[in-house]
Every structure is written in C-alpha cells, then in structure tokens.
MDTraj code that builds the backbone (N, CA, C; nanometers):
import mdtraj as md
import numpy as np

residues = "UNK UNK UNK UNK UNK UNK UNK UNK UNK UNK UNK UNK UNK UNK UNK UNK UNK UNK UNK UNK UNK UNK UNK UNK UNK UNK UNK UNK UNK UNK UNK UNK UNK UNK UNK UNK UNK UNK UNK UNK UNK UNK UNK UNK UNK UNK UNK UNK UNK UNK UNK UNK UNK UNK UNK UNK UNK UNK UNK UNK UNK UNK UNK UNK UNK UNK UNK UNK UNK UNK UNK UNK UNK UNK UNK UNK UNK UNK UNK UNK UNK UNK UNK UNK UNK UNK UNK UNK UNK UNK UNK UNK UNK UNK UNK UNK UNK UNK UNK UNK UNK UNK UNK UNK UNK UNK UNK UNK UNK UNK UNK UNK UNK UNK UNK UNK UNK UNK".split()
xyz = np.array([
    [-1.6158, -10.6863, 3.8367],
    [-1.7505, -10.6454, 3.8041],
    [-1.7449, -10.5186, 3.7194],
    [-1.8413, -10.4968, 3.6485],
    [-1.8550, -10.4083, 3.5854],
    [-1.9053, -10.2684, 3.6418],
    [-1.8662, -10.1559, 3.6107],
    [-1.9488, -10.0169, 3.6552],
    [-2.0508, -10.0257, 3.6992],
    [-2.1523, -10.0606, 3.5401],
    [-2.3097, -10.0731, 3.5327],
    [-2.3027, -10.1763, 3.6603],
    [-2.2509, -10.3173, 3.6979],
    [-2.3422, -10.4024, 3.8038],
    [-2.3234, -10.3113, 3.9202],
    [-2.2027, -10.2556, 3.9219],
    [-2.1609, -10.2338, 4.0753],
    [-2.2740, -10.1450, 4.1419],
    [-2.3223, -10.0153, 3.9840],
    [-2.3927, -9.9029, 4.0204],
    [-2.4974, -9.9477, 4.1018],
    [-2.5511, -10.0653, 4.0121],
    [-2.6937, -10.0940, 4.0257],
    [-2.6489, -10.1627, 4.1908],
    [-2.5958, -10.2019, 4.2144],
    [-2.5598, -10.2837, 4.3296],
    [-2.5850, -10.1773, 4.4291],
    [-2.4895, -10.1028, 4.4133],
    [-2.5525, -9.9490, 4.5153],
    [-2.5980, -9.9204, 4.5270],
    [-2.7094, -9.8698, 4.4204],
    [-2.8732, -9.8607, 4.4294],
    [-2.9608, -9.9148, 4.4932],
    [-2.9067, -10.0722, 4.5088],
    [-3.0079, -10.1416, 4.5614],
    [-2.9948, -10.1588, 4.6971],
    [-2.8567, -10.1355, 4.7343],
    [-2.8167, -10.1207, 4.9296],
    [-2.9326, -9.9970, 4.9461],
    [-2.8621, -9.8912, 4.8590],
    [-2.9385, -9.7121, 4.9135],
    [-3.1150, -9.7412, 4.9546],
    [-3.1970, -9.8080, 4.8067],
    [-3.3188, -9.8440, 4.8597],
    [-3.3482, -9.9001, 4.9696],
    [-3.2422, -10.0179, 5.0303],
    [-3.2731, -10.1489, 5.1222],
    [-3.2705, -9.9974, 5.2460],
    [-3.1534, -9.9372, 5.2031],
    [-3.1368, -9.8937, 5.3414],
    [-3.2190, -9.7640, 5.3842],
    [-3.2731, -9.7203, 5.2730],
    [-3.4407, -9.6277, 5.3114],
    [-3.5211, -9.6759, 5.3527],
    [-3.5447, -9.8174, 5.3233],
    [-3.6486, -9.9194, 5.3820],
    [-3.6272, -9.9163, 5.5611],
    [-3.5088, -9.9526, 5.5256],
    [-3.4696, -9.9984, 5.6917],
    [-3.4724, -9.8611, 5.8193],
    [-3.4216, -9.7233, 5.7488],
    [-3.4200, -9.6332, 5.7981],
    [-3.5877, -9.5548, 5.8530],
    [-3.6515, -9.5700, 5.7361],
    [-3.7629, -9.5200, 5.7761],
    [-3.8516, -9.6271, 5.8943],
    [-3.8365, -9.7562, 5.9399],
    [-3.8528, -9.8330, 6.0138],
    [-3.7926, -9.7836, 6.1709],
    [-3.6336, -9.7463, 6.1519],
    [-3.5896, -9.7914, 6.3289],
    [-3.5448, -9.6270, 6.3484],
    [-3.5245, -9.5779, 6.4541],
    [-3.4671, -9.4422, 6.4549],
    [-3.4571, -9.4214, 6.6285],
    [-3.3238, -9.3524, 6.6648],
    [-3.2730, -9.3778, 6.7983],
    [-3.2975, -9.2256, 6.8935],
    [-3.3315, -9.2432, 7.0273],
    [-3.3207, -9.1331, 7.0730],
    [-3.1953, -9.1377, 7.1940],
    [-3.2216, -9.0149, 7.2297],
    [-3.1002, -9.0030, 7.3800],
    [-3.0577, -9.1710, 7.4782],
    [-3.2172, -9.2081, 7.5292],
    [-3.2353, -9.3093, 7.6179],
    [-3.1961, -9.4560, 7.5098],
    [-3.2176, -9.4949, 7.3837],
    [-3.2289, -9.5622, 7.3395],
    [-3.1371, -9.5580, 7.1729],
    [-3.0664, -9.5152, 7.1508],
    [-2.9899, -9.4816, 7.0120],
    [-2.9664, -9.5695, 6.9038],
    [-2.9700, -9.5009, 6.7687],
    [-2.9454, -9.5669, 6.6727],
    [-2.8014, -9.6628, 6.6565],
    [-2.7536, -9.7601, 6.6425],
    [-2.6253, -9.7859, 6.5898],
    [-2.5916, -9.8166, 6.4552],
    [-2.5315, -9.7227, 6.4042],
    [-2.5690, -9.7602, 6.2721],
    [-2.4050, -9.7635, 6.2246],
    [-2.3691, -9.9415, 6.1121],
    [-2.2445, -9.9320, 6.0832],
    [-2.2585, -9.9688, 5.8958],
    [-2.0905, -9.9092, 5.9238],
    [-2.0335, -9.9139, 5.7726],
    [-1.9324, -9.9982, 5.7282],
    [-1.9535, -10.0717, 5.6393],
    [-1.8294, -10.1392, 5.5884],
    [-1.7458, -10.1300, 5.5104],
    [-1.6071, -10.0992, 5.4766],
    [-1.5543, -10.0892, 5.3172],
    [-1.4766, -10.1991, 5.3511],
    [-1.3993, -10.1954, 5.1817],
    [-1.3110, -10.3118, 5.2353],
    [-1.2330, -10.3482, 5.2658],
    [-1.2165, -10.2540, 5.3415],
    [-1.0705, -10.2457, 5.4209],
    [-1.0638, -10.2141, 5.5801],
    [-1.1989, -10.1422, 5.5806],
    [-1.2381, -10.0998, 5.7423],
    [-1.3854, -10.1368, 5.7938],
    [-1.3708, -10.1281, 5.9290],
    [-1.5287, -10.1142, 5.9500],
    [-1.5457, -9.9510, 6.0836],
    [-1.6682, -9.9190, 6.0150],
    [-1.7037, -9.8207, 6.1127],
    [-1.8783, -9.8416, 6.1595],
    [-1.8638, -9.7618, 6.3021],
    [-2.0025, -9.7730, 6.3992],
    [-2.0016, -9.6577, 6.4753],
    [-2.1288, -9.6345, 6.4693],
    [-2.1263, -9.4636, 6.5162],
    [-2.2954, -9.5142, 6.6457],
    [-2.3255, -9.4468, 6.7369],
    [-2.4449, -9.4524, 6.8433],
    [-2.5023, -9.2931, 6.8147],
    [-2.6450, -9.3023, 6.6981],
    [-2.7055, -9.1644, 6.7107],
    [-2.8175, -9.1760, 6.7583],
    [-2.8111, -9.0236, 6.8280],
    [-2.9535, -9.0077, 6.8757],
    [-2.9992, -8.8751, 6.7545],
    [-3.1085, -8.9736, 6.6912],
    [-3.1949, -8.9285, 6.5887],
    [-3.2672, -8.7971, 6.5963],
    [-3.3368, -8.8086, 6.7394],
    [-3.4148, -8.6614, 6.7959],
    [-3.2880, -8.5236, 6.7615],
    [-3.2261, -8.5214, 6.7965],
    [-3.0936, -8.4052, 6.8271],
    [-3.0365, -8.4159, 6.6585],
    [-3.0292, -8.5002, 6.6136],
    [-2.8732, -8.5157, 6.5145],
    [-2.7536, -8.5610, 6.5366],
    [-2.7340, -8.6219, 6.6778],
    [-2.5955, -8.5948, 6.7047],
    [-2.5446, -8.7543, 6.7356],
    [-2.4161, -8.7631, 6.7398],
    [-2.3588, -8.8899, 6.7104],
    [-2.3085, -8.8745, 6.8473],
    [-2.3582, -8.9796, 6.9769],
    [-2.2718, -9.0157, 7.0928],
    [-2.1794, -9.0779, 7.1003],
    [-2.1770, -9.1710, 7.0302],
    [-2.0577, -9.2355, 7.0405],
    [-2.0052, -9.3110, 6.9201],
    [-1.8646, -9.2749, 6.8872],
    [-1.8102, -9.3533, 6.7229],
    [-1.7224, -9.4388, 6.8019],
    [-1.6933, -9.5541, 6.7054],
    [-1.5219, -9.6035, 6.6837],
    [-1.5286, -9.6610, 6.5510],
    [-1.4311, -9.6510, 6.5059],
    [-1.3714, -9.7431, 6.3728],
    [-1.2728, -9.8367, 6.4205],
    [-1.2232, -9.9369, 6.2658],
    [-1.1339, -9.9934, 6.2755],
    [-1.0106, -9.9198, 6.2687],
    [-0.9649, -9.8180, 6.1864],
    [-0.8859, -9.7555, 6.1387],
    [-0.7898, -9.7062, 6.2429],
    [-0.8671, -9.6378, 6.3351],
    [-0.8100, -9.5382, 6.4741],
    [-0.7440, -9.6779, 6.5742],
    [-0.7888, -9.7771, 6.5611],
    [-0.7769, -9.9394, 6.6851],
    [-0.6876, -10.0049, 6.6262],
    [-0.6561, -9.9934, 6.4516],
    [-0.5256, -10.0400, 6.4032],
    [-0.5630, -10.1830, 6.3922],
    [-0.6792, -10.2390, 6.3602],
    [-0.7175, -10.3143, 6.3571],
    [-0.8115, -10.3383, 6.1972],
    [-0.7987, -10.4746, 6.1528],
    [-0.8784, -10.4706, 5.9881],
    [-1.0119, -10.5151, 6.0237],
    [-1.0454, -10.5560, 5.9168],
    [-1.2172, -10.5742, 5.9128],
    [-1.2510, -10.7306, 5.9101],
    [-1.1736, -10.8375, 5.9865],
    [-1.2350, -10.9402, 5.9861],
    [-1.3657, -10.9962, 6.1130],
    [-1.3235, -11.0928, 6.0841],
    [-1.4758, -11.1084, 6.1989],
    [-1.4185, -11.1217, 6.3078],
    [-1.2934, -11.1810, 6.3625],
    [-1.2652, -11.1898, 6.4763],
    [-1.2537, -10.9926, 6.5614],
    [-1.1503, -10.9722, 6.4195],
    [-1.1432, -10.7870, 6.4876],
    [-1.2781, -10.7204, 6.4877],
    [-1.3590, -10.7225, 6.4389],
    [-1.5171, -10.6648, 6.4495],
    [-1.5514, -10.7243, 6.5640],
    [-1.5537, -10.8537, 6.5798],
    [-1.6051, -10.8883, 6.7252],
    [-1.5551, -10.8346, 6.8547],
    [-1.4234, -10.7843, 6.8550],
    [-1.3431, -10.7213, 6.9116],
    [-1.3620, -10.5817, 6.9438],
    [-1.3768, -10.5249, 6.8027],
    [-1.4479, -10.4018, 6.7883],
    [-1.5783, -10.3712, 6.8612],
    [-1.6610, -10.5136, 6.8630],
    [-1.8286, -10.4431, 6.9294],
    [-1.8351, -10.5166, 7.0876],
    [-1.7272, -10.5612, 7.1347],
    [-1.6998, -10.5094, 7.3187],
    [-1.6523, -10.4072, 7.3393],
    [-1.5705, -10.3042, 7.2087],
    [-1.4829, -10.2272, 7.2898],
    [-1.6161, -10.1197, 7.2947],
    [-1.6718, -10.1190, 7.1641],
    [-1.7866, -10.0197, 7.1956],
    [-1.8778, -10.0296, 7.2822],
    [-1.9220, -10.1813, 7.2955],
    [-2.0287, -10.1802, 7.4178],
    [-1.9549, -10.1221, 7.5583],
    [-1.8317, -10.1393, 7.5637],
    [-1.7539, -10.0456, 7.6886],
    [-1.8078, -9.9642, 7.6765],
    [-1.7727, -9.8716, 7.5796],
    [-1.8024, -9.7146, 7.5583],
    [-1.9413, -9.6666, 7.5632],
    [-2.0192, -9.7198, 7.5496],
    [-2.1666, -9.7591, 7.5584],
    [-2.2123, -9.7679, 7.6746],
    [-2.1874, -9.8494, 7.7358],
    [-2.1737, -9.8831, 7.9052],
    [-2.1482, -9.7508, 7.9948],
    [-1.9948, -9.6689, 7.9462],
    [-1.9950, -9.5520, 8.0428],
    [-1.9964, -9.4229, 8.0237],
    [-2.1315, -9.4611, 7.8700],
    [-2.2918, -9.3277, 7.8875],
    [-2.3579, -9.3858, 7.9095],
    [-2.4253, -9.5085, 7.9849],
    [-2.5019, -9.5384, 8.0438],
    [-2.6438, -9.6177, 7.9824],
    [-2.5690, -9.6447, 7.8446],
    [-2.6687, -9.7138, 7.7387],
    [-2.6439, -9.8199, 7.7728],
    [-2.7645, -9.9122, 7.7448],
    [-2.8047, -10.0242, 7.7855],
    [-2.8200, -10.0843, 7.6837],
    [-2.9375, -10.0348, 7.6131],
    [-3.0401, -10.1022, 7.4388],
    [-3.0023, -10.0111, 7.3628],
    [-2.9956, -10.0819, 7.2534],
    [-2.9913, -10.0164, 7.1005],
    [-3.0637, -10.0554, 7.0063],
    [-3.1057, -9.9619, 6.8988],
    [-3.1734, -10.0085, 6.7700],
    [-3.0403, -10.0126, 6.6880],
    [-3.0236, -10.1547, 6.6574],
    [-2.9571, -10.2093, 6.5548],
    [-2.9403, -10.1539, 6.3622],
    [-2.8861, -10.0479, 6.3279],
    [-2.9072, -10.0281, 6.1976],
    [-2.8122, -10.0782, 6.1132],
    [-2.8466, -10.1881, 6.0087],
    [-2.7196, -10.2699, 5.9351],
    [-2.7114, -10.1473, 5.8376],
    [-2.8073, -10.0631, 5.8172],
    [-2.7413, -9.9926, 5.6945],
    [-2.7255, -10.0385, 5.5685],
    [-2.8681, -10.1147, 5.5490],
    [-2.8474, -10.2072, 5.4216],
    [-2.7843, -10.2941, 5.4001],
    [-2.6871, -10.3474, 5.4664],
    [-2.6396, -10.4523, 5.4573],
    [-2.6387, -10.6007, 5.4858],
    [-2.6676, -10.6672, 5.4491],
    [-2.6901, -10.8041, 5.4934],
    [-2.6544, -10.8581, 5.6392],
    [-2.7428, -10.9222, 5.7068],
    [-2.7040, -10.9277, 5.8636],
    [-2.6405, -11.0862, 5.8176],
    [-2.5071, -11.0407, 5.8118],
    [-2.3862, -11.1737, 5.8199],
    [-2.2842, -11.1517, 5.7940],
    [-2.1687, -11.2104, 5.8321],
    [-2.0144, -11.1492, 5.8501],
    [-2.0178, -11.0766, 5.9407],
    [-1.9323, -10.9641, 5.8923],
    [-1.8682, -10.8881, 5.9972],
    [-1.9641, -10.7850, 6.0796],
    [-2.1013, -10.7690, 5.9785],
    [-2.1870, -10.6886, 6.0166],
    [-2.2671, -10.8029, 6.1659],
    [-2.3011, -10.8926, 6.1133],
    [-2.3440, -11.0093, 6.2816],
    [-2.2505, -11.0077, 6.3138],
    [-2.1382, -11.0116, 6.2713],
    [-1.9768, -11.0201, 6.4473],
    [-2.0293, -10.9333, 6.5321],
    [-2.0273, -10.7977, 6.4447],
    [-2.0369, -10.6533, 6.5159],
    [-2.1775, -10.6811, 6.6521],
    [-2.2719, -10.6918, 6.5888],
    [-2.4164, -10.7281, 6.6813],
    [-2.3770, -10.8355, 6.7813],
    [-2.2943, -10.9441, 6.7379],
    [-2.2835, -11.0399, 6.8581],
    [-2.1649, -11.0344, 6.9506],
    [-2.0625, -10.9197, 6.9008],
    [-1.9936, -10.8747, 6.9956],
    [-2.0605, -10.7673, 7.1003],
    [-2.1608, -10.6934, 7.0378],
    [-2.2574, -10.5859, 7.1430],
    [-2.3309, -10.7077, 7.2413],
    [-2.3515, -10.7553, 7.1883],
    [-2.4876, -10.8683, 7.2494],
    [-2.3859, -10.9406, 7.4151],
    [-2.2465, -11.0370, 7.3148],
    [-2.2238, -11.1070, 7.3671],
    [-2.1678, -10.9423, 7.5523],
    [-2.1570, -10.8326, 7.5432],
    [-2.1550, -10.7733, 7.6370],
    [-2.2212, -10.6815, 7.7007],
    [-2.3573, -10.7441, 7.7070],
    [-2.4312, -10.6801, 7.7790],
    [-2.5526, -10.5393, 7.7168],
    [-2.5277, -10.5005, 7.5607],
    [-2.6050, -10.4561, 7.5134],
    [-2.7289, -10.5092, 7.4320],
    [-2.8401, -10.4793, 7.4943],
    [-2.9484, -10.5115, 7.3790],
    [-2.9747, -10.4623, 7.3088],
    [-3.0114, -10.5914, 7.2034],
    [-3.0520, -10.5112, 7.0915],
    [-3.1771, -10.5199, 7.0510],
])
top = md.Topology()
chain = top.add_chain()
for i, resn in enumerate(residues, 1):
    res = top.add_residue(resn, chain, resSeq=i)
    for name in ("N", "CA", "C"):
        top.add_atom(name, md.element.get_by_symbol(name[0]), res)
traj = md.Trajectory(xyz[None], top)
C-alpha cells in the first residue's frame, strides 16, 4: 500500500475510534477494556476512566505468545483470571476502532467464554 492509503486508513480508525470513545467509558466498579493490535502483537489494558488509571494490562509480548486467534483467545482467559482477582465481573468492551472480528472477537470471546461480561 501506499503512504497516502495507509495515512488515510489511520485517519479513519482515529475518527471510528472518537466515535466509539465518546460513547463507552469505564469506572472503578465497571472498567473500560480497551485493546491494541499490531502486527505482530496484541495488547489489552482494564481502565477506570473516572481516576486515569489502568488496573489491569497484559500483552502478547511479556506471555511469549503471537497474535493469532487461538493465542488471543488464550490471552482473554488469562486476563479474565486477572480480572476475576480484582473482583471485576463486567466490562465495557472498547475495540478501539477496530473491526469486531479476528483476533479482536477472539479477545471478547475468550473474556466472555470465562465468566466476564460484556
């Protein structure tokens, strides 16, 4: 691809994902999850919006693990663990502009498939 498409390509996640942001936003009891993809990793962070502060991260990177769908699915039990013992239950789901499919739905149906709502 070219510069020019890619730019514009970015542009158009950044808008999607002002859209989406000004919509969902997480507190203490209830937190944001909001993930990232490159293409080589995936990352997911649990914020609570009120404060600023990020409760809980993991990446792929630190788990030694890549970014397919089976390891993302993998990835979103280990977090719903971690999730589980702060005592979170529900989450607001933030794709972060990104299309809900692949690795970004693994991620949600690995939270789901353990016990977190979304």
């Amino acid at each position: 691809m070219t510069t020019k498409v890619l730019e514009k390509k970015k542009i158009l996640r950044e808008k999607c994902k002002k859209r989406i942001r000004s919509q969902c936003s997480g507190n203490a009891i209830k937190p944001r999850v909001s993930v990232f993809r490159s293409n080589k990793y995936f990352y997911a962070q649990a914020i609570d919006d009120s404060k600023g502060h990020t409760i809980v991260a993991i990446d792929s990177r630190a788990l030694k693990v890549g970014s397919t769908k089976e390891d993302v699915s993998k990835m979103g039990a280990e977090f719903a663990k971690l999730l589980s013992e702060k005592g979170i239950n529900t989450v607001v789901f933030d794709r972060n502009g990104y299309l809900y499919h692949g690795v970004v739905a693994a991620f949600a149906d690995g939270l789901r498939n353990n016990g977190i709502a979304l």
